[in-house]
N, C-alpha and C positions, 0 to 999 in steps of 0.2 A: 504494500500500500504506500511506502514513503517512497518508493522508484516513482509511482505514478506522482506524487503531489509534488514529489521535487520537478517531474519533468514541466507538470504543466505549470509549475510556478516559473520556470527558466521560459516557457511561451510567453506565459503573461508578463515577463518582463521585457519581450521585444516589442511590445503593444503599452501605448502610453494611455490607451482606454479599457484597459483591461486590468481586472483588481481580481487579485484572488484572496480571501478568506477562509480561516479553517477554524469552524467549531467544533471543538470535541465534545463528543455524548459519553456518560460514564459506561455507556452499553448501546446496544445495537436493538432496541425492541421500538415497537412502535409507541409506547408510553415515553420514550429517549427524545423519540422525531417529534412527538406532539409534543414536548416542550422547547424543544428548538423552532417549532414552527412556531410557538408562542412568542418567544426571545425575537423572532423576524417581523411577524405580522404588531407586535409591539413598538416596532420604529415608524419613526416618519415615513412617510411613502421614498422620498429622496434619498432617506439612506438606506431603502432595499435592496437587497441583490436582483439582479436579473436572470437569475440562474441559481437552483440549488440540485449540486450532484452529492446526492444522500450513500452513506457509505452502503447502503443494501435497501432492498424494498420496504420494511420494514418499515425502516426510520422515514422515506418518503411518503408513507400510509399515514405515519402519526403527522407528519409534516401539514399533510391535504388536508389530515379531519382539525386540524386546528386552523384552518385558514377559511374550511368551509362552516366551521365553530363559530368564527368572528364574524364571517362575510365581508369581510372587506380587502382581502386577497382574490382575484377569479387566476387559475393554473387551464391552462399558460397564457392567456391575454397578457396579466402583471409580473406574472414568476412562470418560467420554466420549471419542472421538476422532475428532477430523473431519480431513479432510485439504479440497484447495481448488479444483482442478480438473479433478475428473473423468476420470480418465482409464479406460480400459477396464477393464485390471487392477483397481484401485481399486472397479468396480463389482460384482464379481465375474462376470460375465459372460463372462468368458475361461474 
């Protein structure tokens, strides 16, 4: 996982409009992502990301039900949101 965040932090640094951000969760479950999506949908609109790559689907499940909690996030009109491994759920598929 730090091979990828180093790489794409060495891209983000040839891009003077591009910021990258790393919050760490104490865990990877979806009660982890819905308070980070808390911690996100809690700032100014200005100082949102325009992208959150969630370290697994999990965490991007808790991410969406706290933005669709608030309503004042819409994925991906305001946020893109990815999550990392595929899982069924995550696909919609279920």
């Amino acid at each position: 996982v730090h091979d990828r965040l180093q790489g794409l932090q060495e891209v983000a640094l040839q891009h003077d409009d591009v910021r990258v951000e790393i919050i760490t969760g104490s865990n990877l479950s979806i009660l982890e992502g819905r308070r980070i999506g808390e911690l996100i949908a809690g700032r100014p609109p200005r100082e949102r990301p325009d992208a959150i790559f969630a370290a697994n689907d999990l965490m991007a499940i808790g991410a969406l039900q706290a933005f669709v909690m608030r309503g004042t996030i819409r994925v991906p009109e305001d946020i893109a949101l990815l999550g990392y491994d595929d899982i069924d759920f995550a696909s919609g598929a279920v």
